[in-house]
mmCIF entry with sequence, helices, sheets and N, C-alpha, C, O atoms, coordinates in Angstrom:
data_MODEL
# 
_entry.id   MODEL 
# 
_entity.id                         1 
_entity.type                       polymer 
_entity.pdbx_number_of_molecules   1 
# 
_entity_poly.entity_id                      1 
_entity_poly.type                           'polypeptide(L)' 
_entity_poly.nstd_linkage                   no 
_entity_poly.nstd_monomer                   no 
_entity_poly.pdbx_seq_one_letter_code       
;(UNK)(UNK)(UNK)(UNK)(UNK)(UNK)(UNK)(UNK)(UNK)(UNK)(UNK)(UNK)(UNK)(UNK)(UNK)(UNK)
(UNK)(UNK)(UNK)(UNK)(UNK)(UNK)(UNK)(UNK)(UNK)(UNK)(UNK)(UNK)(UNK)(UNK)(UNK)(UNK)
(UNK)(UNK)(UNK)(UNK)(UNK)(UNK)(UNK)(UNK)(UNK)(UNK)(UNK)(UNK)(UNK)(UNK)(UNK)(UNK)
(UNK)(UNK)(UNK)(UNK)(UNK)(UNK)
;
_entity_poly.pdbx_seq_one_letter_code_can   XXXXXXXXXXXXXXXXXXXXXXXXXXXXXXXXXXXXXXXXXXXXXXXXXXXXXX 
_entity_poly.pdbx_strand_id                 A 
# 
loop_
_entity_poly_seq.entity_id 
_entity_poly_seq.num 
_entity_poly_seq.mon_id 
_entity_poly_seq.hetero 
1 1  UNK n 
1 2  UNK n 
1 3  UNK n 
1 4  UNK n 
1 5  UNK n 
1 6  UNK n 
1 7  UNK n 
1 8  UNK n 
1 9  UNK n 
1 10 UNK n 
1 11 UNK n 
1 12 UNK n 
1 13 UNK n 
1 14 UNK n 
1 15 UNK n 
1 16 UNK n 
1 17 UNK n 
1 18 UNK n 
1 19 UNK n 
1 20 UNK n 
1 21 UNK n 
1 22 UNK n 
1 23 UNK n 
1 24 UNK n 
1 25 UNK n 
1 26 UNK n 
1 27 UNK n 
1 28 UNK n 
1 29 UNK n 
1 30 UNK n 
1 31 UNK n 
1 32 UNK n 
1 33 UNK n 
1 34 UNK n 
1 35 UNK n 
1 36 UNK n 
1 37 UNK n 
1 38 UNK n 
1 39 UNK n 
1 40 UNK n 
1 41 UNK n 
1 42 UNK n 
1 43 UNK n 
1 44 UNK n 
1 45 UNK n 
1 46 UNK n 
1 47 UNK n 
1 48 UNK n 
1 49 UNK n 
1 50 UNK n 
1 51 UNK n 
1 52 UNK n 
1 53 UNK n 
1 54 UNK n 
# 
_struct_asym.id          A 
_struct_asym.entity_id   1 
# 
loop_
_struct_conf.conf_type_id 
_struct_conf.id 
_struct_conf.pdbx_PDB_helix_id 
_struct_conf.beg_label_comp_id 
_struct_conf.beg_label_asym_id 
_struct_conf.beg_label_seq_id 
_struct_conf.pdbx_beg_PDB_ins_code 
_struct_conf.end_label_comp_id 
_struct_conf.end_label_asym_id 
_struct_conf.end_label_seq_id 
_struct_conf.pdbx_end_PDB_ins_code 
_struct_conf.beg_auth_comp_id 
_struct_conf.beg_auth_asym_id 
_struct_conf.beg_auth_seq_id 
_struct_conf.end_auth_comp_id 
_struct_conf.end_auth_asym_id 
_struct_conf.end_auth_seq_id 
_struct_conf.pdbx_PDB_helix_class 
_struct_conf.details 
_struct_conf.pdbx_PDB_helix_length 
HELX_P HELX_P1 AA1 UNK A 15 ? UNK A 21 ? UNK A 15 UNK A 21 1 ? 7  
HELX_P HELX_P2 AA2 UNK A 26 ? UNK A 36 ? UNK A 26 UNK A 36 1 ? 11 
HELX_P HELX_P3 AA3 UNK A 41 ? UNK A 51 ? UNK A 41 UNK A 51 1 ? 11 
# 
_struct_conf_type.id          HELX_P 
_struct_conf_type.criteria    ? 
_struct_conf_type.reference   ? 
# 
loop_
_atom_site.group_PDB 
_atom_site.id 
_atom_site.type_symbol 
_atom_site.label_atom_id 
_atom_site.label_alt_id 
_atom_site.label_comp_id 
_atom_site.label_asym_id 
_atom_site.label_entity_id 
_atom_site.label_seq_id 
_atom_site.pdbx_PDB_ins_code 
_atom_site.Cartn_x 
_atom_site.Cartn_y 
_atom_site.Cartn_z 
_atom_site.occupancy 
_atom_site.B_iso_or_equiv 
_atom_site.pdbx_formal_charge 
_atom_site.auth_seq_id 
_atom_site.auth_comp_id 
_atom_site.auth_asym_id 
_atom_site.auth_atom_id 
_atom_site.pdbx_PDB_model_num 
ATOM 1   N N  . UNK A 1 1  ? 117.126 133.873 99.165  1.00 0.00 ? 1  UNK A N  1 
ATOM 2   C CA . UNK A 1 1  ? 117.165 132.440 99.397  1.00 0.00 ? 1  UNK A CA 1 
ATOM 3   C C  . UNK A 1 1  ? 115.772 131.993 99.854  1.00 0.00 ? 1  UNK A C  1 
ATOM 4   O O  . UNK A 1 1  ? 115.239 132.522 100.830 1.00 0.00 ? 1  UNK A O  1 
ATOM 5   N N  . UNK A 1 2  ? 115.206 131.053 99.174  1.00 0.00 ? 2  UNK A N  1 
ATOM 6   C CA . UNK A 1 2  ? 114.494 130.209 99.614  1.00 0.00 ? 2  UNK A CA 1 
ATOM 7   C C  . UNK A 1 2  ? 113.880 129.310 100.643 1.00 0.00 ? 2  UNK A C  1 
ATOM 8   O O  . UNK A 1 2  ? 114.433 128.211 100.597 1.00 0.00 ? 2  UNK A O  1 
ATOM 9   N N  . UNK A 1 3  ? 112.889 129.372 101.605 1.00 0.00 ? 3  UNK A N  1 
ATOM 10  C CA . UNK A 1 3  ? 113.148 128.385 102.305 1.00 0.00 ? 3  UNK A CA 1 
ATOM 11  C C  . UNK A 1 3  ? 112.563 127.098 101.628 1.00 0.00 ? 3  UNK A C  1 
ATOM 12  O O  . UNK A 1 3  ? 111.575 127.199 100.901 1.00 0.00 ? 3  UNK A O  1 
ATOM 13  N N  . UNK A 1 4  ? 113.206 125.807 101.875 1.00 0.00 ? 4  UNK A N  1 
ATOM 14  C CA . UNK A 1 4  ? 112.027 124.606 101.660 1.00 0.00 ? 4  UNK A CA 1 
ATOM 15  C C  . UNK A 1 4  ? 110.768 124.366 102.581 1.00 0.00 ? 4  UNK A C  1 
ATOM 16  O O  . UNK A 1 4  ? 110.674 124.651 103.775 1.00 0.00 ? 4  UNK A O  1 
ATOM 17  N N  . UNK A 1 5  ? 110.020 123.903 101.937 1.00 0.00 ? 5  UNK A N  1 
ATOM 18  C CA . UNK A 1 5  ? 108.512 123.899 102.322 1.00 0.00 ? 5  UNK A CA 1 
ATOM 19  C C  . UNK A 1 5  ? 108.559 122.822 103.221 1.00 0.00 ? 5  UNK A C  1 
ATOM 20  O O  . UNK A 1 5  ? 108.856 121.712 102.779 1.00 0.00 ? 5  UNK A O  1 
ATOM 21  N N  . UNK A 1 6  ? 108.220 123.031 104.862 1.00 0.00 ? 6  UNK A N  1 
ATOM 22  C CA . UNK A 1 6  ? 108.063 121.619 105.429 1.00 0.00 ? 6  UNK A CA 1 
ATOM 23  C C  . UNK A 1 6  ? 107.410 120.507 105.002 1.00 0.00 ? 6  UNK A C  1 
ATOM 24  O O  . UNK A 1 6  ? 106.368 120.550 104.348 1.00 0.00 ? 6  UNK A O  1 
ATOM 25  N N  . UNK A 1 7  ? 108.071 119.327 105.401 1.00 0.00 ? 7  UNK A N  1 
ATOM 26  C CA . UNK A 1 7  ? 106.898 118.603 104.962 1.00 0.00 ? 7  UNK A CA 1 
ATOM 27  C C  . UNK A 1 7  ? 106.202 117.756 106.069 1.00 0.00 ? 7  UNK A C  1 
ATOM 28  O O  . UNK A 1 7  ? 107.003 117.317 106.893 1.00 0.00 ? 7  UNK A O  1 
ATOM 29  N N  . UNK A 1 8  ? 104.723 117.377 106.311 1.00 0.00 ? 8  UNK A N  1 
ATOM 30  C CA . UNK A 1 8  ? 104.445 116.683 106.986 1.00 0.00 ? 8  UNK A CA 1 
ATOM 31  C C  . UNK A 1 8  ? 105.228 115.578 107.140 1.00 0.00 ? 8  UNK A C  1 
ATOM 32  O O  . UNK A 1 8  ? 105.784 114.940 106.246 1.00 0.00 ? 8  UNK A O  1 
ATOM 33  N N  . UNK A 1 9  ? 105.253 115.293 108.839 1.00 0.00 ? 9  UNK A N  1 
ATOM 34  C CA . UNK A 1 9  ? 105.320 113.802 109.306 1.00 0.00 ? 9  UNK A CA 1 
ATOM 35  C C  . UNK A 1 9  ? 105.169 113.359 110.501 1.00 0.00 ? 9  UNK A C  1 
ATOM 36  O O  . UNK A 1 9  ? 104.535 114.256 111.056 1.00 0.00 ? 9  UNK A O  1 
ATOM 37  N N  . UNK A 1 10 ? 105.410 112.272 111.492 1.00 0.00 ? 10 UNK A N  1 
ATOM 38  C CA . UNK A 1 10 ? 105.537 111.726 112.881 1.00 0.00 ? 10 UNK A CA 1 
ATOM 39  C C  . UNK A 1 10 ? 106.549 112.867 113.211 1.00 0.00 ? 10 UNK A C  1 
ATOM 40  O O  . UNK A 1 10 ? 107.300 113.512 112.479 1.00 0.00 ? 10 UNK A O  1 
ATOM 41  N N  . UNK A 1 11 ? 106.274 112.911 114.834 1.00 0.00 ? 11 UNK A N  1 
ATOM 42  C CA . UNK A 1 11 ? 106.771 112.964 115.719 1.00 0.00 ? 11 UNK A CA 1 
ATOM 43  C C  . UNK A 1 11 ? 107.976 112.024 115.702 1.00 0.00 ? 11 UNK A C  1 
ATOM 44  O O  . UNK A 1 11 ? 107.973 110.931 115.135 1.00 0.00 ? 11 UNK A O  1 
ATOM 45  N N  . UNK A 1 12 ? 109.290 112.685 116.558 1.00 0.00 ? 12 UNK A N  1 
ATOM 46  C CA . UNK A 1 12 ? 110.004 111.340 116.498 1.00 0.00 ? 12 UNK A CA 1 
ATOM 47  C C  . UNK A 1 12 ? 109.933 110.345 117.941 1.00 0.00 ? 12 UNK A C  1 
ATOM 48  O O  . UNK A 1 12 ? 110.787 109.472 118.098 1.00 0.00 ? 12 UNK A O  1 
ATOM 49  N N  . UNK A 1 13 ? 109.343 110.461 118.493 1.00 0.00 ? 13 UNK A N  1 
ATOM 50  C CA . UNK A 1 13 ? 108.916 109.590 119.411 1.00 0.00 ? 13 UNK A CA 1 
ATOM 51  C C  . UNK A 1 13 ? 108.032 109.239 118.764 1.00 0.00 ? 13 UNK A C  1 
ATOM 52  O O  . UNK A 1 13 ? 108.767 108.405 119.294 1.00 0.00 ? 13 UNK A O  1 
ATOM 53  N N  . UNK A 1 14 ? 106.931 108.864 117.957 1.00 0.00 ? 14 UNK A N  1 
ATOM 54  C CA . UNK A 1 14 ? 105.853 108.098 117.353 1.00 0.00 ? 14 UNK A CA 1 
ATOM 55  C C  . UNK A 1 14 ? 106.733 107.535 116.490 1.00 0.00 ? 14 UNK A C  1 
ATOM 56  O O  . UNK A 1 14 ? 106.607 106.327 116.289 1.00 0.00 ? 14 UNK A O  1 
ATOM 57  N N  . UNK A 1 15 ? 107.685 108.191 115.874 1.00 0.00 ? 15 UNK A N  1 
ATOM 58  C CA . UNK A 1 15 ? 108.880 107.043 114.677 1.00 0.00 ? 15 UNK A CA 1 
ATOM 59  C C  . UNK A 1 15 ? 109.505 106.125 115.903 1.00 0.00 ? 15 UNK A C  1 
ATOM 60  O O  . UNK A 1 15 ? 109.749 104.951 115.626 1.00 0.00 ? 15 UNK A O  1 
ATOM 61  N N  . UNK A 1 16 ? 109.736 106.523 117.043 1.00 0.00 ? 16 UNK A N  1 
ATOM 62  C CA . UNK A 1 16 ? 110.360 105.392 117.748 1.00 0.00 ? 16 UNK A CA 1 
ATOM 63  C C  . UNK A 1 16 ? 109.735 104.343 118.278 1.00 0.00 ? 16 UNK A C  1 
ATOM 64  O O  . UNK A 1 16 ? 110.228 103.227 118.442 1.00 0.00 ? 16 UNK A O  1 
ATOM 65  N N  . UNK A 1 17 ? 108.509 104.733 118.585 1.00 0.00 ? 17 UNK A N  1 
ATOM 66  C CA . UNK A 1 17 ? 107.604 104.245 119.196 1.00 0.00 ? 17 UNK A CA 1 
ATOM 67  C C  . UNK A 1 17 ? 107.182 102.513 118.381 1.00 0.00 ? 17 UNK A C  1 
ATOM 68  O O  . UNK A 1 17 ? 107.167 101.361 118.815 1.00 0.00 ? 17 UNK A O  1 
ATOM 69  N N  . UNK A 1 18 ? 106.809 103.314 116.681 1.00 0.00 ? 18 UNK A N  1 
ATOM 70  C CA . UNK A 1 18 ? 106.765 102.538 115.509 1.00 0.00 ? 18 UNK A CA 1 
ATOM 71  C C  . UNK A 1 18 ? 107.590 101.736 115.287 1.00 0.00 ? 18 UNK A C  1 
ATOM 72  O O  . UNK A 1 18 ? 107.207 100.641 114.874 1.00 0.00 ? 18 UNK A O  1 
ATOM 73  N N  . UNK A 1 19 ? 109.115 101.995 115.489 1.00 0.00 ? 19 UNK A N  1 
ATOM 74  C CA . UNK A 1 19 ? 110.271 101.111 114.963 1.00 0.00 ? 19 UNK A CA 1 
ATOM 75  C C  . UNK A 1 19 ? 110.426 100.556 116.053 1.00 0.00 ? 19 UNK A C  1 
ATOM 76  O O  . UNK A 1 19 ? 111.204 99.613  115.906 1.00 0.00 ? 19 UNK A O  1 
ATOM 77  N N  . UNK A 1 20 ? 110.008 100.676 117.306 1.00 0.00 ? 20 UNK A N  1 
ATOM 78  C CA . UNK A 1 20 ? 110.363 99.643  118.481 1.00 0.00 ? 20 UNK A CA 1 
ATOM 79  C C  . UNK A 1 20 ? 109.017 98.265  118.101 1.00 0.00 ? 20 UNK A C  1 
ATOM 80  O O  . UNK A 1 20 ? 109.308 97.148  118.529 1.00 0.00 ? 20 UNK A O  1 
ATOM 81  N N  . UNK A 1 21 ? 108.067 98.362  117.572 1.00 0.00 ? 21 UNK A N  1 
ATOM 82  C CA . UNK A 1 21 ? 107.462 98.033  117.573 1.00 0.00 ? 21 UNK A CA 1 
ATOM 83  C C  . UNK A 1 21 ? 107.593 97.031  116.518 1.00 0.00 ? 21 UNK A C  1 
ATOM 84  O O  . UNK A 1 21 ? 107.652 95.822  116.741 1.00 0.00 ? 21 UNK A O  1 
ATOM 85  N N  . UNK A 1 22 ? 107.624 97.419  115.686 1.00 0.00 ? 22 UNK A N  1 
ATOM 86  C CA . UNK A 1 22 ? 107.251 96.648  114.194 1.00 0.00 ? 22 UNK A CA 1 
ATOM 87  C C  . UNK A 1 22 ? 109.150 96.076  113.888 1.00 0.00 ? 22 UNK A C  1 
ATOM 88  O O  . UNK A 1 22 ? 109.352 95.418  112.867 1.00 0.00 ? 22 UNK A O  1 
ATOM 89  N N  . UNK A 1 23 ? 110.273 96.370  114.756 1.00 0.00 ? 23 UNK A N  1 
ATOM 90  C CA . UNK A 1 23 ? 111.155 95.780  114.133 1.00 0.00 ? 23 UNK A CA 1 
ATOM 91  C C  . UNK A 1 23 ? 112.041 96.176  113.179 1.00 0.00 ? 23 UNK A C  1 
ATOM 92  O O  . UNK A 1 23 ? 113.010 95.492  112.850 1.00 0.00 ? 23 UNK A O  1 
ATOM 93  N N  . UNK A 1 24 ? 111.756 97.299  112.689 1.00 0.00 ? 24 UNK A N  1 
ATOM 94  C CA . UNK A 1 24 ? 112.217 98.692  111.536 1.00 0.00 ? 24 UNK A CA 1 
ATOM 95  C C  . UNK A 1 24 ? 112.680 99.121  111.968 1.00 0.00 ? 24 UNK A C  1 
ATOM 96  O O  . UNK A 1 24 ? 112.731 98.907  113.180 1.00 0.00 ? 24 UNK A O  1 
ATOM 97  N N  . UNK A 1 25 ? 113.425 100.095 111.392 1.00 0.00 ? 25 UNK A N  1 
ATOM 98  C CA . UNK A 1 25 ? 114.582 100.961 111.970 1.00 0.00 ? 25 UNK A CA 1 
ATOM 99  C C  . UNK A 1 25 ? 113.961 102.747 111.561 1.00 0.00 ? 25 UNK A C  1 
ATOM 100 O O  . UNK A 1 25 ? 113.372 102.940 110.497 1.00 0.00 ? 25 UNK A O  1 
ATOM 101 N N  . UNK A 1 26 ? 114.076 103.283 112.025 1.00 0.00 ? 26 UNK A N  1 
ATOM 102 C CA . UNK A 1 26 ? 113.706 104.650 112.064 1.00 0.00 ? 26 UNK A CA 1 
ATOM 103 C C  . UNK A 1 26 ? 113.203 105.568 110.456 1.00 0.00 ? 26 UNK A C  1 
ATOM 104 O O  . UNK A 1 26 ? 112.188 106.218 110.206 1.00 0.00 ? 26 UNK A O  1 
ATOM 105 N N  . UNK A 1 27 ? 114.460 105.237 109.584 1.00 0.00 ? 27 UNK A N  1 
ATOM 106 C CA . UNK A 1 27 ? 114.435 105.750 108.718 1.00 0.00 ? 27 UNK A CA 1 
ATOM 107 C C  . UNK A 1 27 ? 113.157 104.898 107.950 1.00 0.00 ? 27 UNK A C  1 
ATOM 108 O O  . UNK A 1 27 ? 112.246 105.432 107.317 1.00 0.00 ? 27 UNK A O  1 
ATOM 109 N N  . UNK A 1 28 ? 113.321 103.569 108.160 1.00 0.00 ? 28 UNK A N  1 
ATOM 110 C CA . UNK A 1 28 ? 112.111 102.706 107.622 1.00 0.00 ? 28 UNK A CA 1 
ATOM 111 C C  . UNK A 1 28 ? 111.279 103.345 107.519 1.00 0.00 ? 28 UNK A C  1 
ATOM 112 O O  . UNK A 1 28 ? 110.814 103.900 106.523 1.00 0.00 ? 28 UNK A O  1 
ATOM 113 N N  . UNK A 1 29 ? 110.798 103.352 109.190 1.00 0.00 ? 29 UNK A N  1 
ATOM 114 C CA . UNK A 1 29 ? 109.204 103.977 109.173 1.00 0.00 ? 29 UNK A CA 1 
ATOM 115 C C  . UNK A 1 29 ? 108.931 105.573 108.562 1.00 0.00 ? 29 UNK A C  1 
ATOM 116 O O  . UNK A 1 29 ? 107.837 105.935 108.130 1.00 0.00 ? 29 UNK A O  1 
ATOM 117 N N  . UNK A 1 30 ? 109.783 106.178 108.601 1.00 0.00 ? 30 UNK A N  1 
ATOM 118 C CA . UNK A 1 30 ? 110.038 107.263 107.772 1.00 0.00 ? 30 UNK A CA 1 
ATOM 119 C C  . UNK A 1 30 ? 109.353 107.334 106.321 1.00 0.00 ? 30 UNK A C  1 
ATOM 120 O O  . UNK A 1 30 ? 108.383 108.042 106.049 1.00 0.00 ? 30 UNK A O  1 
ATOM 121 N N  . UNK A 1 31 ? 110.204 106.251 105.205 1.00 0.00 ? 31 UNK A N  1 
ATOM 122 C CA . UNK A 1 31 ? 109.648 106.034 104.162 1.00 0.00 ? 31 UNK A CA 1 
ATOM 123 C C  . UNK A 1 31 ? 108.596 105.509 104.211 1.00 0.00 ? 31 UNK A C  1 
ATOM 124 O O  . UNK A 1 31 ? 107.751 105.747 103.348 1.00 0.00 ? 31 UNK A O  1 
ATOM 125 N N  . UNK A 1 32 ? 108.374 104.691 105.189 1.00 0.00 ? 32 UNK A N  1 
ATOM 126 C CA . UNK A 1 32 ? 106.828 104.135 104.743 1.00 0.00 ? 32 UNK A CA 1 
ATOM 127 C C  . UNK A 1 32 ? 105.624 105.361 104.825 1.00 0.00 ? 32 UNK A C  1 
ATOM 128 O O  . UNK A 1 32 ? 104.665 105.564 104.081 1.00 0.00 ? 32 UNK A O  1 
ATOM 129 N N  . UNK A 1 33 ? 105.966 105.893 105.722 1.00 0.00 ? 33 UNK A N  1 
ATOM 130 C CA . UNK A 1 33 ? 105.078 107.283 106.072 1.00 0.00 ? 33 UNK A CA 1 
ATOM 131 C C  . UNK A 1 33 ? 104.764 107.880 104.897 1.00 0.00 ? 33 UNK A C  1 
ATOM 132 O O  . UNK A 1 33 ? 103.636 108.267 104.594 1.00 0.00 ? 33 UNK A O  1 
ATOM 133 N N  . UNK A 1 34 ? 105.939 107.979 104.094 1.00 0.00 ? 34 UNK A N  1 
ATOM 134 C CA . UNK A 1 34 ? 106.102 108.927 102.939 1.00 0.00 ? 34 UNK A CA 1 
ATOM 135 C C  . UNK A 1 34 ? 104.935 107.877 101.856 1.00 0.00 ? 34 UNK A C  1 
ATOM 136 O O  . UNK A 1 34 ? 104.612 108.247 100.726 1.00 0.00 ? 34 UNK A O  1 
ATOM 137 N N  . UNK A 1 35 ? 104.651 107.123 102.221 1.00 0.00 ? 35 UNK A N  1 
ATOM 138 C CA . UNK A 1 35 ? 104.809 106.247 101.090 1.00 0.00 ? 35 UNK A CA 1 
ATOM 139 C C  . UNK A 1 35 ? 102.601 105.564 101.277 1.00 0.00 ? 35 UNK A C  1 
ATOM 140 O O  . UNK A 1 35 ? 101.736 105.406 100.415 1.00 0.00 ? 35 UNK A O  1 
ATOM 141 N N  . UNK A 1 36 ? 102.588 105.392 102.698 1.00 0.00 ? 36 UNK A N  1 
ATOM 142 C CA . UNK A 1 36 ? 101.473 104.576 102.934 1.00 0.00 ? 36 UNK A CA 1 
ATOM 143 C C  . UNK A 1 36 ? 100.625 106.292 103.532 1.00 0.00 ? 36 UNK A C  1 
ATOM 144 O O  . UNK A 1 36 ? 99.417  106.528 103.525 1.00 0.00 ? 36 UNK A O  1 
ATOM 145 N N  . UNK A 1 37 ? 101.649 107.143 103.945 1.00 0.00 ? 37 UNK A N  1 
ATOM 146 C CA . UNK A 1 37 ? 100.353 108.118 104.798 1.00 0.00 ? 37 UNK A CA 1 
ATOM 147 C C  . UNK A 1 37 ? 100.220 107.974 106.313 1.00 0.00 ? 37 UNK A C  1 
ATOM 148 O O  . UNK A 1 37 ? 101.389 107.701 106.588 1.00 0.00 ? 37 UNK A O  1 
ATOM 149 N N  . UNK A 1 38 ? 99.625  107.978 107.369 1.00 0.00 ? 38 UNK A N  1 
ATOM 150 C CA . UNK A 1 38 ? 99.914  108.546 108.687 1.00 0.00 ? 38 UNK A CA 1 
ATOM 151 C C  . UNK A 1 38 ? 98.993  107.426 109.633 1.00 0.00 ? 38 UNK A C  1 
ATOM 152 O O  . UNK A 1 38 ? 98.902  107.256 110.849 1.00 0.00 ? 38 UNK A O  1 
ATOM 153 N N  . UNK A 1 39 ? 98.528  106.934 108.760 1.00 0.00 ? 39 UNK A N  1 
ATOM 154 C CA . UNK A 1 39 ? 97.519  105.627 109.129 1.00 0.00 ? 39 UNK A CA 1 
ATOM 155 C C  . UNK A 1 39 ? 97.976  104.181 109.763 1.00 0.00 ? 39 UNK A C  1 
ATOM 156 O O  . UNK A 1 39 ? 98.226  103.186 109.082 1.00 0.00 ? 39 UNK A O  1 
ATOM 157 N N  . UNK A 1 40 ? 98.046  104.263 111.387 1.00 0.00 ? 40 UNK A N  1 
ATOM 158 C CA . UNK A 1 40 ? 99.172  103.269 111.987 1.00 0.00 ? 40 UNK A CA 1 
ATOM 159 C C  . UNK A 1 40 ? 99.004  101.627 111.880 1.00 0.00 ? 40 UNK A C  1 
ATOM 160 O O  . UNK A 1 40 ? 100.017 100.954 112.070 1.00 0.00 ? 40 UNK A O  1 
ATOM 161 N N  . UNK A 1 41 ? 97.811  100.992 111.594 1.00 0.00 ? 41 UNK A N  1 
ATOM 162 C CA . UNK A 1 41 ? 98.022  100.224 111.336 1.00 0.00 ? 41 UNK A CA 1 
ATOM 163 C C  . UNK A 1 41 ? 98.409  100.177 110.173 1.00 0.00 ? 41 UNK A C  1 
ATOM 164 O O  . UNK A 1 41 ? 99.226  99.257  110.171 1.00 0.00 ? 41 UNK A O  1 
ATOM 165 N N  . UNK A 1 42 ? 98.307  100.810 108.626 1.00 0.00 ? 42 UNK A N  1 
ATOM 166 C CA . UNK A 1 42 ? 98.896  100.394 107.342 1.00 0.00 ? 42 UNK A CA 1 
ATOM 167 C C  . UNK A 1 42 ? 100.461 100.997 107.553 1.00 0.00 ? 42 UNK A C  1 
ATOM 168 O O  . UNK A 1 42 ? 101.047 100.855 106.480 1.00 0.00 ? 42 UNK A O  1 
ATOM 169 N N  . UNK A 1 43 ? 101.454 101.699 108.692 1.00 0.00 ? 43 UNK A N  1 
ATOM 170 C CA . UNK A 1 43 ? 102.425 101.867 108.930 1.00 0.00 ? 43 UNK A CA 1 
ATOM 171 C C  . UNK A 1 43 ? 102.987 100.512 109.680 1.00 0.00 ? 43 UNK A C  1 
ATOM 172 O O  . UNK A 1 43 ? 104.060 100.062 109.279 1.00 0.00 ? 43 UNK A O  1 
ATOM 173 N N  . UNK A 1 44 ? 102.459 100.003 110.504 1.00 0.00 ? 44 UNK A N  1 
ATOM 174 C CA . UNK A 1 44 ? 102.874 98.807  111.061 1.00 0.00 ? 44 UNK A CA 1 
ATOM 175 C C  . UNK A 1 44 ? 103.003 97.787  110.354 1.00 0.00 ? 44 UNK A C  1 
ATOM 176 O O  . UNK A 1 44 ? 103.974 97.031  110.377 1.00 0.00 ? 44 UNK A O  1 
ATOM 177 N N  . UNK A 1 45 ? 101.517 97.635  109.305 1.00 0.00 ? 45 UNK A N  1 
ATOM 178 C CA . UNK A 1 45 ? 101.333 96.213  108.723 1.00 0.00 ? 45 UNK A CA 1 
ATOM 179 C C  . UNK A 1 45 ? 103.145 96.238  107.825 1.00 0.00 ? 45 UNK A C  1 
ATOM 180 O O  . UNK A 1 45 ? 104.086 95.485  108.079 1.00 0.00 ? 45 UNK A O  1 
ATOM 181 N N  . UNK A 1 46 ? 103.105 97.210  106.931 1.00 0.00 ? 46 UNK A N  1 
ATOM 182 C CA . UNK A 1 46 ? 104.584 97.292  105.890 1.00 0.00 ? 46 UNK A CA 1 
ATOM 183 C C  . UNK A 1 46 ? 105.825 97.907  106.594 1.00 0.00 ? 46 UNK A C  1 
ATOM 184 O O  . UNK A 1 46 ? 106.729 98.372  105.900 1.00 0.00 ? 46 UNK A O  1 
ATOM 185 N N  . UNK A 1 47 ? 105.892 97.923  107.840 1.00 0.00 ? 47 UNK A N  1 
ATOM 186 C CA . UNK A 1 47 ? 107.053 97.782  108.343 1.00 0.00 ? 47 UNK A CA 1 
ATOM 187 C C  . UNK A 1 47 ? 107.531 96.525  109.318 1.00 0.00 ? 47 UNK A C  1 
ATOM 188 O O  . UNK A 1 47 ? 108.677 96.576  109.765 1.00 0.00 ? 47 UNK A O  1 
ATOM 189 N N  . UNK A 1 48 ? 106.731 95.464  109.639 1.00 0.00 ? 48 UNK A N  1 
ATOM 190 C CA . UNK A 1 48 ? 106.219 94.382  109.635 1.00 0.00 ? 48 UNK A CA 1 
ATOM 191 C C  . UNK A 1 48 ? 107.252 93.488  108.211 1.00 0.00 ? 48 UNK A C  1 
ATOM 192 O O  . UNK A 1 48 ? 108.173 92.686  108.051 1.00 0.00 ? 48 UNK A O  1 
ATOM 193 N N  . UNK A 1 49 ? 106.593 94.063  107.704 1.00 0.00 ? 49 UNK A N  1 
ATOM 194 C CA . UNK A 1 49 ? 106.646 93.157  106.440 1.00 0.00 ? 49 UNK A CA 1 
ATOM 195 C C  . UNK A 1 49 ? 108.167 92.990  106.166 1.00 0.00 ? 49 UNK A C  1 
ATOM 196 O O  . UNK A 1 49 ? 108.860 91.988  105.989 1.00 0.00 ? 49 UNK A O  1 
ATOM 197 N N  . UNK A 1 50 ? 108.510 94.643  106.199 1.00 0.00 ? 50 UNK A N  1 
ATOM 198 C CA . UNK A 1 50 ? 109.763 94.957  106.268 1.00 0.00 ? 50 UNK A CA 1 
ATOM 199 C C  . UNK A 1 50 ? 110.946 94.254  106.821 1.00 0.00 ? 50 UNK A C  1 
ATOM 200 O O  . UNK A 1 50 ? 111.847 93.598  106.299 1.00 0.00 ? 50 UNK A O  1 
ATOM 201 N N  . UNK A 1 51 ? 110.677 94.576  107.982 1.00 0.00 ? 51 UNK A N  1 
ATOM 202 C CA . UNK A 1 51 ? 111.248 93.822  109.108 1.00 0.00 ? 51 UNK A CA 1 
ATOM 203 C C  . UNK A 1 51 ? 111.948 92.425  108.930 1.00 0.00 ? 51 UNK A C  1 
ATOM 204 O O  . UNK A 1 51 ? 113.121 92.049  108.943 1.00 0.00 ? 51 UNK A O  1 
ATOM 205 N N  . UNK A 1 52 ? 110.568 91.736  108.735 1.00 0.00 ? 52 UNK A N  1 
ATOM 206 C CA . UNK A 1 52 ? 110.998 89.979  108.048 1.00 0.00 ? 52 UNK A CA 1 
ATOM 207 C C  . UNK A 1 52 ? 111.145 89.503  107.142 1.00 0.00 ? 52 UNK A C  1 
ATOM 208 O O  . UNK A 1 52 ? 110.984 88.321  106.839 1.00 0.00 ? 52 UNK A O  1 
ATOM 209 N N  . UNK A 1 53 ? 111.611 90.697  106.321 1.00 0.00 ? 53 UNK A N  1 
ATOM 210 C CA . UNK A 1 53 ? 112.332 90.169  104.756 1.00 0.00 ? 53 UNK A CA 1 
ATOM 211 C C  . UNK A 1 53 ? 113.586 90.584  105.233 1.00 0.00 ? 53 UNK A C  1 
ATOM 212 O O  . UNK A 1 53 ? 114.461 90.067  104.539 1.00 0.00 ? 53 UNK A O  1 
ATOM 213 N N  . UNK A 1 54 ? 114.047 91.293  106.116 1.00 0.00 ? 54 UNK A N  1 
ATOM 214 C CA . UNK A 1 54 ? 114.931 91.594  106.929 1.00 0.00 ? 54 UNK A CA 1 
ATOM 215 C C  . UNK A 1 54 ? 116.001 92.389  105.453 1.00 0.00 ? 54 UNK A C  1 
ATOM 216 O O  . UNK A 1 54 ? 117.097 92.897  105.689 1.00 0.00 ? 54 UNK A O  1 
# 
C-alpha cells in the first residue's frame, strides 16, 4: 500500500486566523491556498471577495 504524498499547506490556526479575518469559512481559505499559493495578502484579497458575494 501506498502512502499519499503530503501536500503543502497553512497551519490550522493560520486557516483560522484567515477565515476569522476575511469572513470565509475554513474550507474557503483552504481552496484558495490551493489555488492563489501561500501569499497572505493574495489569500485575503479572494477570500474577501469571497465572502461578499456571500
Amino acid at each position: 500500500m501506498t502512502k499519499d504524498p503530503e501536500r503543502p499547506g497553512l497551519a490550522a490556526e493560520a486557516v483560522r486566523t484567515l477565515a476569522r479575518e476575511s469572513g470565509a469559512t475554513e474550507q474557503q481559505i483552504r481552496d484558495i491556498v490551493l489555488l492563489v499559493g501561500f501569499d497572505r495578502s493574495s489569500i485575503l484579497r479572494e477570500a474577501r471577495l469571497l465572502a461578499k458575494d456571500g
